[in-house]
N, C-alpha and C positions, 0 to 999 in steps of 0.2 A: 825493451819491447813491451807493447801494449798487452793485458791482457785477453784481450778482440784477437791481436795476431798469434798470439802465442797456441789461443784454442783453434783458431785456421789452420796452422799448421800443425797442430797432433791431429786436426780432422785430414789434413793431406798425409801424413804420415798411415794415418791407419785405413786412409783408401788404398794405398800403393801395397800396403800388408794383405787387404782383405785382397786385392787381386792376384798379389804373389799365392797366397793360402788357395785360393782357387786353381790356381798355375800348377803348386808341388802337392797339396793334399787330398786329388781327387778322388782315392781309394782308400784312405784314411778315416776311420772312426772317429767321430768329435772328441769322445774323451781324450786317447792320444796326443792327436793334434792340441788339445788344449793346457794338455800335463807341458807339450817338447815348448809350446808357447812360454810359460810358467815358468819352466827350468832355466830359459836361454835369459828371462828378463831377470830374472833372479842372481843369476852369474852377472848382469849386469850391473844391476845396480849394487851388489857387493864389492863388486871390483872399486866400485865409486866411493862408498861408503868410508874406508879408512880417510879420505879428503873433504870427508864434511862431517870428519867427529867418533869414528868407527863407533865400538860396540856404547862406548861411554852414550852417545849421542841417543841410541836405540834405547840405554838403561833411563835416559833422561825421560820418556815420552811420559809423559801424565796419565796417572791412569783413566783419568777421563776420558783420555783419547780411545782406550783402546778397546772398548764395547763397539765404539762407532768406527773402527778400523777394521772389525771383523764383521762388522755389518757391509760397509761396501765391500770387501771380499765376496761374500759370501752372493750379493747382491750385484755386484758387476762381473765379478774375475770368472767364479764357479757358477753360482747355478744360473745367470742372469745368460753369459756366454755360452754355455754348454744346451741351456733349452731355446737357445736365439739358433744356433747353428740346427738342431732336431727340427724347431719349427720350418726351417728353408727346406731340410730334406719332406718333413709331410703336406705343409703346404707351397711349395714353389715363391720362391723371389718377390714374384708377382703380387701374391696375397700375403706375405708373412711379413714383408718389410713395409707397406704402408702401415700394419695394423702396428709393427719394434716403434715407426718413425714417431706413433703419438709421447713418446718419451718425453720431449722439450717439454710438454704440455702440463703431465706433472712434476717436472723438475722448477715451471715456474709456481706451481700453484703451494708447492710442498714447501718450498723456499718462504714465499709469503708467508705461511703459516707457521711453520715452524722456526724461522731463521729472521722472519722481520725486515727478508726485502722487499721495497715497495713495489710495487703491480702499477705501471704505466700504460696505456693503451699502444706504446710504441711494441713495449715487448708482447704485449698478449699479438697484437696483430702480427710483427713479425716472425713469430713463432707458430702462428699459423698458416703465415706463406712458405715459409719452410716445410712444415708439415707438408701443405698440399702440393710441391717444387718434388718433394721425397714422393711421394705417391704419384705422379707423374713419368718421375722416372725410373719407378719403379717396373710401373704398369707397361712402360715402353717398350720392354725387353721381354713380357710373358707370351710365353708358347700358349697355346689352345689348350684350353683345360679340359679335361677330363669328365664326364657326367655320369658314370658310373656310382654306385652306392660304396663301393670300398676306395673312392676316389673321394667321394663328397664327404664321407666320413674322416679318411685321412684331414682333407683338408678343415675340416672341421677342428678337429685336434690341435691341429699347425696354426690356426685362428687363434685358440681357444692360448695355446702355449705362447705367440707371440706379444699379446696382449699382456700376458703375466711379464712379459720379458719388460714391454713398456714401463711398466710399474715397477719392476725391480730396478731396472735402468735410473731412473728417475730419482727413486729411492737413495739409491748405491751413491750416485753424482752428489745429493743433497748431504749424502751425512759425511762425504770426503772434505767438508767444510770446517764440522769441528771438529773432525780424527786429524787433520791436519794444521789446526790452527797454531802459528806457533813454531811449527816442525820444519825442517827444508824437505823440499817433494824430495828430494834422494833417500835420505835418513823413513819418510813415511813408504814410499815406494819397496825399501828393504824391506821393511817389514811386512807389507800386502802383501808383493810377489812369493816372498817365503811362504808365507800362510794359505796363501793361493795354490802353491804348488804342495805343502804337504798334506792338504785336502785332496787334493786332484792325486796325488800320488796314493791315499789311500785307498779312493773311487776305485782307479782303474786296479789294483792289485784286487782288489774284493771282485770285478768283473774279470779279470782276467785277458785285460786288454794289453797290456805291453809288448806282448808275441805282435800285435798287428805293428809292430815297429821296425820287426826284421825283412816286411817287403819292400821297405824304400829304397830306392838307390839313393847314389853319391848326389846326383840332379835334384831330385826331389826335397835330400835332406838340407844340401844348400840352401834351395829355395823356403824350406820353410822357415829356416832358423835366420835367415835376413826380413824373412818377413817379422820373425817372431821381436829380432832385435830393433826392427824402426816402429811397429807397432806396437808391441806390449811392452818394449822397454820403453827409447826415447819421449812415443806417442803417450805412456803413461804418466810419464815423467812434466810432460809438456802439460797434459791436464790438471795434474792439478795445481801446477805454478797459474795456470788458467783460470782455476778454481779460486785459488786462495787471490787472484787481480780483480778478476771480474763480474766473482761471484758462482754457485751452479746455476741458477736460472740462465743467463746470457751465456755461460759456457756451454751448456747443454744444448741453447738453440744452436749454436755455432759449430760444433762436433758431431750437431747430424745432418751437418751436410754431408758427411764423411763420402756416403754412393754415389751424390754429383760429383766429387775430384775422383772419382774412382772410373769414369767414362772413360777419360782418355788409356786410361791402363788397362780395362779393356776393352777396346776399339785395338790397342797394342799387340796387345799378348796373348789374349783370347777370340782374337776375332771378331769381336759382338761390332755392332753398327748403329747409333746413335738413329732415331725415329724423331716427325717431331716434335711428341709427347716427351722427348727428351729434352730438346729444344726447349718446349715451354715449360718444361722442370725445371731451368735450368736456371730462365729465366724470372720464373714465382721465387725460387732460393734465392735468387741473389736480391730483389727485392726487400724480403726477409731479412735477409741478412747486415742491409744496410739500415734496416730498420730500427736491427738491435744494436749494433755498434756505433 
């Protein structure tokens, strides 16, 4: 398989996640929700690990790798994910996920400069129709905003912090290039998720959040650890096999369509209803997207 389909499908993988995670974690604190994410892909890809080399394989990674392995950690798993999810609660869907979706933008510009892939006018353009396809359909679903001063503030913030998100997004994709050069995504995915989760596991002990874990039910917890397992396991796993085929600049355009395949799940499961700022989201992405591929 290509590496075009392989980033399509960890982009349909972590749409189907992100609307289970809306489904079972509605009462849920981000940090939590982002530790039980962490823990489940972790069990994951360990279980995998003794079949592509167990601990030997881990002992093998170069140390070059492993500055730019806890840079995307730190930059996708923890702070990148944890200030992406704060932004949705202070600015709303509407305005925080146009501002995540500039991510492709620097993932191809960082790429070129740091990495020495070449800058085509196919990719700059389709990475721009994507963009504005994300921002279309983002805007499709926003409730009437608020005009209040602790309103315009919040959402000031949730600007202010989604934008950071774009940039570390972008970042985090760029440097899983040469943290994994080399490596099989299972054998690197061990390692992140680990890392990922015994950051996050420090976080929430220092706040005092793992009590908010004992008001899930049986429902919820299902739902969230299927989502955690095709999302931040498989889905992880998929990127950066994606990474290492097709490059981060063209994986990253292609992995933020991630909210267009997330429509029909919900329209499913949540009730939401497709507008047709959706429609023409939908159809700028796919534009886009044939662009880059």
């Amino acid at each position: 398989m290509s590496g075009v389909w392989i980033a399509l499908l960890s982009a349909l993988l972590w749409a189907i996640a992100s609307a289970l995670f809306a489904l079972g974690a509605r009462h849920l604190h981000v940090l939590p929700l982002n530790l039980v994410r962490c823990v489940t892909s972790t069990a994951f890809f360990w279980a995998l690990l003794p079949f592509y080399g167990g601990l030997q394989a881990v002992a093998a990674i170069p140390p070059s790798a492993w500055l730019w392995l806890v840079i995307s950690v730190l930059a996708l798993l923890v702070v990148g994910d944890t200030l992406y999810l704060r932004s949705l609660e202070l600015a709303g869907v509407s305005w925080a996920m146009p501002a995540v979706s500039i991510n492709p933008i620097w993932a191809v510009l960082l790429s070129a400069m740091f990495l020495g892939e070449r800058l085509t006018w196919s990719l700059v353009a389709g990475a721009v129709l994507v963009v504005i396809g994300i921002i279309l359909v983002s805007r499709s679903t926003a409730p009437a905003a608020k005009n209040n001063a602790k309103d315009r503030r919040s959402r000031r913030t949730g600007l202010l912090l989604a934008l950071l998100v774009s940039v570390l997004w972008g970042v985090g994709q760029v440097a899983l290039k040469p943290a994994t050069a080399g490596i099989d995504s299972v054998v690197a995915n061990s390692v992140r998720q680990t890392l990922g989760m015994l950051i996050l596991l420090g976080i929430n002990l220092a706040r005092g959040r793992l009590s908010d874990l004992r008001g899930l039910d049986k429902r919820s917890w299902g739902i969230i650890l299927l989502g955690s397992l095709l999302g931040t396991g498989i889905g992880s796993l998929l990127l950066i096999m994606a990474i290492q085929q097709a490059g981060p600049a063209r994986t990253s355009i292609l992995t933020s369509v991630s909210p267009m395949l997330a429509i029909p799940f919900s329209m499913l499961w949540l009730g939401e209803r497709p507008t047709r700022w959706t429609l023409a989201g939908t159809l700028c992405t796919a534009l886009g997207i044939a662009l880059v591929a």
